[in-house]
Structure formats: structure tokens, C-alpha cells
N, C-alpha and C positions, 0 to 999 in steps of 0.2 A: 667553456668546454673547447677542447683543440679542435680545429676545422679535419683535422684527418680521424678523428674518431665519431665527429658528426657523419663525414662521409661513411666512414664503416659501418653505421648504425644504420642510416637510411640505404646501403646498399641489403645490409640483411636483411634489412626489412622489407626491401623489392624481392629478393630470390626468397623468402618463407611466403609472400604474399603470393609471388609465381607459380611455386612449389604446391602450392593449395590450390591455386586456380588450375594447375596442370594434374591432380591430384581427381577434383571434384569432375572435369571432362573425361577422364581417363572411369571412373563410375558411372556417368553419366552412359558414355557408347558402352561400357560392361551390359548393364541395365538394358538399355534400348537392343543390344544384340540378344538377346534371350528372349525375344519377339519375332514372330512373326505375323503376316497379313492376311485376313479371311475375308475373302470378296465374296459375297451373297449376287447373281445376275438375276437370280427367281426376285428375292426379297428387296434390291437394289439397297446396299450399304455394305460399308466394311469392316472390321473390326482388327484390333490388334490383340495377340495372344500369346500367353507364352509357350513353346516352344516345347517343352516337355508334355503339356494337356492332351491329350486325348480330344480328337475332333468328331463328333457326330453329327452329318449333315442329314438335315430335313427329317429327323424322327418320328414328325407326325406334324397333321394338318396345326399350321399356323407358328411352327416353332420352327424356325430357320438353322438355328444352331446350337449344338453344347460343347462344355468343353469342360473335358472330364480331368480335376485335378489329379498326380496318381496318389495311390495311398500310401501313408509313411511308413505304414505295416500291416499285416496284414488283421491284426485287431481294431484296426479303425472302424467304429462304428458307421462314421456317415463320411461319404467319399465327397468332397467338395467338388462344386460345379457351377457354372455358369451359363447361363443361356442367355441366346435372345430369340421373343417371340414378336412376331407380326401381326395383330388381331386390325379387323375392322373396329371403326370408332362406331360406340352404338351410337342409333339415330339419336336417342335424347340428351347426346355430351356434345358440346361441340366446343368446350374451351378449356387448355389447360388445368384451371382450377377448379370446373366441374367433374372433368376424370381424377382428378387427384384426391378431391373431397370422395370421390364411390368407393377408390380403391381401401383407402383409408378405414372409412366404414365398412367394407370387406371383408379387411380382414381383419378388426376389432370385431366384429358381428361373430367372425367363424371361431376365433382363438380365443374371443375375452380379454381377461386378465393374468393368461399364461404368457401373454406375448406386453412387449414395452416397447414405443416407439421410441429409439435414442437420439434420434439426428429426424431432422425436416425441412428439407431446405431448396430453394431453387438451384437449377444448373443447366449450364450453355452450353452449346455445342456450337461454334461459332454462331449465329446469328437468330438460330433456333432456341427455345427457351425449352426446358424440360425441368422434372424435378425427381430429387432422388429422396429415398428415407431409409434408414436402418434400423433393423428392429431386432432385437434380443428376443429369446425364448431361454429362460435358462435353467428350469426345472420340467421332466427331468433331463431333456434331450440338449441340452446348453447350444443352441443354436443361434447361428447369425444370419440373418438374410439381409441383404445391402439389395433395390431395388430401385430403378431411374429409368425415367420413360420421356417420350418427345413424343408430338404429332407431331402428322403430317398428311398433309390432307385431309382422308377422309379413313386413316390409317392411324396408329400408336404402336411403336417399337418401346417394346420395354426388355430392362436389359435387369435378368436377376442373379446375384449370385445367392448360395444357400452353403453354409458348412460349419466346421465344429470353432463353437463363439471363444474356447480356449486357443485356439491354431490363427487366431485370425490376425493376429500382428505379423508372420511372416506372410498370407495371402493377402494384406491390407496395399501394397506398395503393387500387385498386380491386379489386382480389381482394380483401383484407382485407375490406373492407365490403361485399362480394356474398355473403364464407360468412357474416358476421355477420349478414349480413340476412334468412336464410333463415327461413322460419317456416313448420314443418310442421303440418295439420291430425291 
């Protein structure tokens, strides 16, 4: 192969490798600017959100915040949302795996077999360990709930979303980055 068509090869392939890299950043700050920051000083933590939600602070004893997806019409049945609440840790839990295992049995105890845990799994908040699950309901009400929680101290922040389990591929990429964003004092 002639050395000036080696070189054109491996330049194309620097400026499409570029082109992509400058492509993926250019989505990346899209994305992150459709957020903003919700700093809790009652609840001490903060959260990132997106920009369009509906924000309701402190709507009642132990629930810090919601954040009111809007509707896509106005036939929607179930308006998607997200909260986080603040509860005391009861006296008889005091370890990750013990509030995970009540919750668990919670609400298998309350819903049965209308409800299917789909995902179970650990997740970090920098240096804090928490865990999240999702769980389907899909008859009749076809619902998603995504739920993940951390102590802290003698506290538990759990962070839940709740909305329609068909819509949930376009809220899937902003739940993700609002539990990730969480950052408790």
C-alpha cells in the first residue's frame, strides 16, 4: 500500500475518531444542562433534577422533596415523580442489610404477587454504600417504582421514583442521574 494513502487512512480515521469524541461531549453538556441542583439545609443533602419537574418542598413530616414529572397529556393516568424521604432508622435495624431485607418484605407482605422485583442490587454514593431495587406492577396499573436508599447515622434517605412502566425508557436516563446525584451531608 502507497505510504500517501496510509497516511489518508489513518488521518480519516483521527478526524471520524475526533468527530465522535467531539459529538459524545457536545450530548454529554446537552444532558447535564437540563439539570438543575436541589440543596435540602432542613434534610442536609442535595440532589440533581431535571429542569422542567415540578418541585415540592417539604410536603409533609419526613419527605424532603418531590418532583413532579409534567404530563405528556392530559389523559395520563399516573403523573410520574420522584421523591426523597428522610425517616429515622428504627431502633431494631441498624445495618444496611437489615433495612433492606424489612423493606423488601414490606412490600412483598403489602402487594403479594401483583408486584415483581426486577433489579437488586448494591449502590455507592461515593464512599457510602446503599441499595437500590425495581419493581414492576403491571396489571392493571403497569407501574414502575425504582427505589434506593443509604444510611446515615441514625437516619435513612431513600430516594423513590413511581411512574407509568410503558414511559419508563425515556424517564430511565433521568432517574439514573438524580439517585446518582444524591449527596448526603
Amino acid at each position: 500500500m502507497d505510504a500517501s494513502l496510509k497516511k489518508n487512512i489513518l488521518i480519516g480515521i483521527a478526524v471520524a475518531a475526533g468527530l465522535l469524541l467531539l459529538a459524545a461531549l457536545g450530548m454529554f453538556l446537552y444532558f447535564n444542562a437540563q439539570f438543575s441542583v436541589y440543596q435540602d439545609d432542613q434534610y442536609k443533602f442535595s440532589i440533581k433534577y431535571p429542569k422542567t419537574w415540578k418541585v415540592i418542598i417539604h410536603p409533609q413530616a419526613n419527605v424532603a422533596v418531590v418532583f413532579l414529572r409534567p404530563k405528556d397529556t392530559v389523559l395520563d393516568a399516573v403523573q410520574e415523580n420522584f421523591n426523597v424521604t428522610i425517616q429515622p432508622l428504627p431502633n431494631n435495624i441498624s445495618t444496611l442489610a437489615a433495612f433492606s431485607a424489612t423493606i423488601k418484605k414490606q412490600m412483598t407482605g403489602v402487594f403479594g404477587k401483583s408486584i415483581n422485583i426486577v433489579e437488586d442490587k448494591p449502590f455507592h454514593w461515593g464512599w457510602r454504600e446503599g441499595r437500590e431495587i425495581v419493581i414492576e406492577e403491571t396489571a392493571p396499573n403497569h407501574l414502575k417504582l425504582v427505589c434506593a436508599w443509604v444510611l446515615r447515622s441514625s437516619q435513612v434517605c431513600i430516594l423513590t421514583f413511581l411512574g407509568d412502566m410503558n414511559k419508563y425508557a425515556q424517564d430511565a436516563p433521568y432517574v439514573n442521574e438524580m439517585i446518582r446525584s444524591l449527596q448526603v451531608q
